[in-house]
N, C-alpha and C positions, 0 to 999 in steps of 0.2 A: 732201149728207150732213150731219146734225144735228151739233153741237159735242157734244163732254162734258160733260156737267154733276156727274158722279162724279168724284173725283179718285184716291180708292181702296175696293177691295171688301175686307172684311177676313171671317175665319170666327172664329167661338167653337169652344170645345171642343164642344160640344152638333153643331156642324153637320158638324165635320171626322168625328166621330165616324159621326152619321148617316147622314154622305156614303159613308163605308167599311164601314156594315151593308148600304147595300144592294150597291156594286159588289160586295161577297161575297158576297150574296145571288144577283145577276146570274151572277157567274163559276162558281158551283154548277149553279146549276139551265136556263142559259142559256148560249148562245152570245159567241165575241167581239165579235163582230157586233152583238149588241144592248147588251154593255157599254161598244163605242165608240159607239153611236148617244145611250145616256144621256148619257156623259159629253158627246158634243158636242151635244147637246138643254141641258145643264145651261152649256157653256160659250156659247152663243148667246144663253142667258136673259140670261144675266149681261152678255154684250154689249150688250145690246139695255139692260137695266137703266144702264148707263154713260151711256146718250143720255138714256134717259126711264125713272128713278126713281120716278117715281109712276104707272107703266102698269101695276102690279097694285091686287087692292082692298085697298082700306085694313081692319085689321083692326077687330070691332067690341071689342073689348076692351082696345087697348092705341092709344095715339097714337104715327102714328109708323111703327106694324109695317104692312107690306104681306106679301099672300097671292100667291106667283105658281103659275104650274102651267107645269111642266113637262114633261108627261105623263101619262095620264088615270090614271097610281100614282103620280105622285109632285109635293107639291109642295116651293115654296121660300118661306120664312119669311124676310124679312130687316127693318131697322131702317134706315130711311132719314133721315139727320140733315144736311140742309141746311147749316146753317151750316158744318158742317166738311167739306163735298164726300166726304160717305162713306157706305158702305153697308156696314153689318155684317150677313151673312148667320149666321142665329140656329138656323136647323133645317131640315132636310130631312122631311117630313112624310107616309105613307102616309095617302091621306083615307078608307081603312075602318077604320082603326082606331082604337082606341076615343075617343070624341069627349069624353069627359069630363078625358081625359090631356089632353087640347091645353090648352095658359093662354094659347094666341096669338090 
């Protein structure tokens, strides 16, 4: 099994936010079922992120920001800063919508 190379994952406002539009969104219109399959789709990214921090693509806009997916609705935006063994996860992101919003 690979070492960690994260030492901590931290969320901004932007992402704690995001994260809680969609599990509302989920808990409405869907099952518990598929709001525990996000959330553990969303916790196994993250694990998986702790070993290998650079196994999304890198963003073309910003150094630094990585794009992951987490499901073919949802992705994850985060800020990968080596020196300090951390990962700031920045935004939770639906990729139909509208692409001009996105600054990542």
């Amino acid at each position: 099994m690979a070492e960690e190379v994260v030492g901590e994952i931290l969320w901004t406002d932007s992402a704690k936010t995001s994260f809680s539009k969609i599990i509302e969104y989920l808990q409405t219109k869907w099952t518990e079922k598929e709001v525990g399959k996000f959330v553990n789709q969303t916790v196994d990214l993250l694990s998986n992120l702790k070993r290998y921090p650079e196994m999304c693509r890198p963003s073309t806009k910003r150094k630094n920001v990585r794009i992951g997916i987490i499901n073919k609705h949802t992705h994850i935006v985060y800020h990968y800063q080596p020196r300090k063994k951390q990962i700031v996860v920045l935004l939770f992101w639906h990729p139909k919508r509208n692409p001009a919003k996105f600054k990542y």
